[in-house]
N, C-alpha and C positions, 0 to 999 in steps of 0.2 A: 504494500500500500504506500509508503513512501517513497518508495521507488519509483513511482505513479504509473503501476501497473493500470488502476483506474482509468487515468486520463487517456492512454492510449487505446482504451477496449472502447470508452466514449466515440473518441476519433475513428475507431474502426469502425464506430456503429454511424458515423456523421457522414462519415464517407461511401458508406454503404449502406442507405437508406434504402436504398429500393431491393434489396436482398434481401431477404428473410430471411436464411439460414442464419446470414453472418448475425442481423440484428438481433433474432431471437438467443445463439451464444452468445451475443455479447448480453442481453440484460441477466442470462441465466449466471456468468460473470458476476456480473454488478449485483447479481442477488445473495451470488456466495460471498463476496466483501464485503457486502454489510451484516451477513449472517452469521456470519463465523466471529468475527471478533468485535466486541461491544468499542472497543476503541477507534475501530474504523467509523461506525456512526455519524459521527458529526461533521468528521472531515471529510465523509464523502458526501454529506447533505451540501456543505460549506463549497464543495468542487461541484454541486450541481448533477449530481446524480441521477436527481430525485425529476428534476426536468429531461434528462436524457432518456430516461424510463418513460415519460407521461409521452413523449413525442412520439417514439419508438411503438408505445401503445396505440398512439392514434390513427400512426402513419399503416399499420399492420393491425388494424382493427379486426379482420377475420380473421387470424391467426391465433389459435388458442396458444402455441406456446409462446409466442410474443406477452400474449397479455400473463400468463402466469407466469412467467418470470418477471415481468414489469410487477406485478400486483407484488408478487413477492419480495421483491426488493424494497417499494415502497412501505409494506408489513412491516417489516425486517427494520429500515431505517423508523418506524414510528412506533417502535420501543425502546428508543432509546428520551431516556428523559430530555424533558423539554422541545424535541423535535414536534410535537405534536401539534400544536400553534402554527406554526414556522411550514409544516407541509400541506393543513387547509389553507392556508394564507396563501401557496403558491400555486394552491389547486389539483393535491395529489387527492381531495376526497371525490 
């Protein structure tokens, strides 16, 4: 995660919007960085994760694994305390 393994799986997903495959690994990605460690959390809310996920969801609307790994990600990021504000506010409800 410091490494910004994140920000590059974004970029792959920004670059490849019209691909399904790549976008749906990448949120599946972005769901296991915020899943796995409580510390990543915030810094991936903070790098805009959480908007890379709601786009990816919209862009690939009929694609079930798009959207559960996007839901999941956003799940994921909205336990960590205090996120919860902060991701209806930018429109992850």
């Amino acid at each position: 995660m410091r490494d910004g393994a994140h920000t590059a799986v974004m970029a792959a997903a920004r670059t490849h919007a019209g691909d399904v495959e790549v976008v749906r690994a990448a949120c599946g990605a972005l769901w296991n960085l915020a899943y796995e460690a409580t510390d990543n959390k915030v810094p991936l809310f903070r790098d805009g994760v959480h908007t890379a996920v709601m786009a990816a969801a919209r862009t690939h609307a009929d694609d079930v694994g798009v959207a559960r790994a996007a839901c999941g990600a956003l799940q994921s990021l909205a336990t960590a305390v205090g996120l919860e504000v902060s991701l209806v506010r930018d429109g992850a409800h």
